[in-house]
N, C-alpha and C positions, 0 to 999 in steps of 0.2 A: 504494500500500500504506500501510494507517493507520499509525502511530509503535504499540509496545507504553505501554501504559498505565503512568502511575507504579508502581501497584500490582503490576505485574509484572514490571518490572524488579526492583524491590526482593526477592521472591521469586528469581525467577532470580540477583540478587548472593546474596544473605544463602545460599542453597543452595549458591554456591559456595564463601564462606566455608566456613559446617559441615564442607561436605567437605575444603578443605583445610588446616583445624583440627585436623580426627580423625587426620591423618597427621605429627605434631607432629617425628617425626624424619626425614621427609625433607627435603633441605632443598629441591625443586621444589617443594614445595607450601610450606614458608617464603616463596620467591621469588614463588611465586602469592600469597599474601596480603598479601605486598608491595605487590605489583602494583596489585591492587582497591586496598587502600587509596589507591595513587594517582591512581588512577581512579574513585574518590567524587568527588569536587569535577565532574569532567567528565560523571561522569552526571547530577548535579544542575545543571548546566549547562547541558545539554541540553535542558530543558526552558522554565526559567526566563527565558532573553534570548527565547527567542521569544515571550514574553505581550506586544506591544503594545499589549493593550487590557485596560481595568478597566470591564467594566461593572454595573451593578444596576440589574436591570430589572425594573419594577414596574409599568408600564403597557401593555407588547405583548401582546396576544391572544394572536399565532400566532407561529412560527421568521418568516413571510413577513412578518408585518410587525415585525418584531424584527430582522430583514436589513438592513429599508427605512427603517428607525426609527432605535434606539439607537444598535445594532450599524453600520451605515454612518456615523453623524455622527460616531463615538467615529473610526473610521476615516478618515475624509475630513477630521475635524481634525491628525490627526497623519499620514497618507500621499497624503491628498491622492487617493485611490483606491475603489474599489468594495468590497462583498465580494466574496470570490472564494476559492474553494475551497482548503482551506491554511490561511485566515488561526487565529490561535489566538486564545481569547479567555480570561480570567481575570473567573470574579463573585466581585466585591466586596458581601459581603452574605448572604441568602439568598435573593435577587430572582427570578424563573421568571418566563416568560409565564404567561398568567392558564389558558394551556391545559396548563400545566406540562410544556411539550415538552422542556427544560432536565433536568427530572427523570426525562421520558421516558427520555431519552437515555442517563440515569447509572444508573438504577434505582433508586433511591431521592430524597430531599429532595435539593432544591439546597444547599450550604453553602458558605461566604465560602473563597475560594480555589482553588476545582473551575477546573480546564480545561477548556475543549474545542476543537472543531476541527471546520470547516467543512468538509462532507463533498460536497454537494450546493449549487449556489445554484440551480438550473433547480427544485426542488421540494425545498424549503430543508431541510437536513440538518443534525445536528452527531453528531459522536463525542466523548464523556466520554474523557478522557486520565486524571485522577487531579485528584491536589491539591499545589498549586503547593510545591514547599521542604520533600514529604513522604518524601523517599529519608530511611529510619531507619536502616538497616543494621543491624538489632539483633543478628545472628549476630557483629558485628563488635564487640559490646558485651560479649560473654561475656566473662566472666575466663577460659575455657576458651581463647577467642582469642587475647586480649591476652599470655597466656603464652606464644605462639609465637611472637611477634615476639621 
């Protein structure tokens, strides 16, 4: 099962904020908003130690040779290992294979910090996760919030 995407973690926290913002005189939902805020750092966490790798690829065709190319050397200099399903990657840049399977992946342009995640190596796949350090929490940014704590 894939990880939910930055992007939607952040929606599912911030939704829970609102909601237990809106109920400013109980104090369970005081306590819940305790809570997340303690539990920021760990979701951004979450994501972050797993980036072993920085790459900017500017010269692979295809994902299959962007597997066998960047993507394995960046790997096999620091684990000593193959790719293999799992592995997460971080671009540095806004580098795509020239077939822009990277962009495929994400829906839109590549940009410097995107994740992703090796879905497939047998018929090379990735999943677009989000953007690396981009948990906002902006529900938690309200003044509407901050007055409940």
């Amino acid at each position: 099962m894939a990880r939910p995407t930055i992007a939607l973690v952040n929606t599912a926290v911030n939704n829970a904020f609102a909601a237990l913002a809106s109920d400013r005189q109980n104090r369970k939902a005081r306590s819940g908003v305790q809570a997340l805020n303690e539990v920021q750092a760990a979701l951004v966490d979450a994501y972050t130690p797993q980036v072993d790798f920085v790459v900017t690829d500017t010269t692979d065709a295809t994902l299959t040779a962007f597997f066998a190319g960047e993507l394995l050397t960046a790997i096999r200099a620091v684990k000593g290992e193959n790719v293999k399903v799992g592995t997460v990657f971080q671009v540095g840049g806004a580098g795509d294979t020239t077939d822009n399977a990277l962009a495929a992946a994400k829906g839109s342009a590549v940009a410097d910090g995107d994740l992703f995640e090796v879905t497939n190596t047998s018929t090379p796949a990735v999943a677009y996760l989000g953007v690396a350090g981009t948990l906002d929490f902006s529900a938690e940014e309200d003044d509407d919030f901050n007055s409940v704590l």
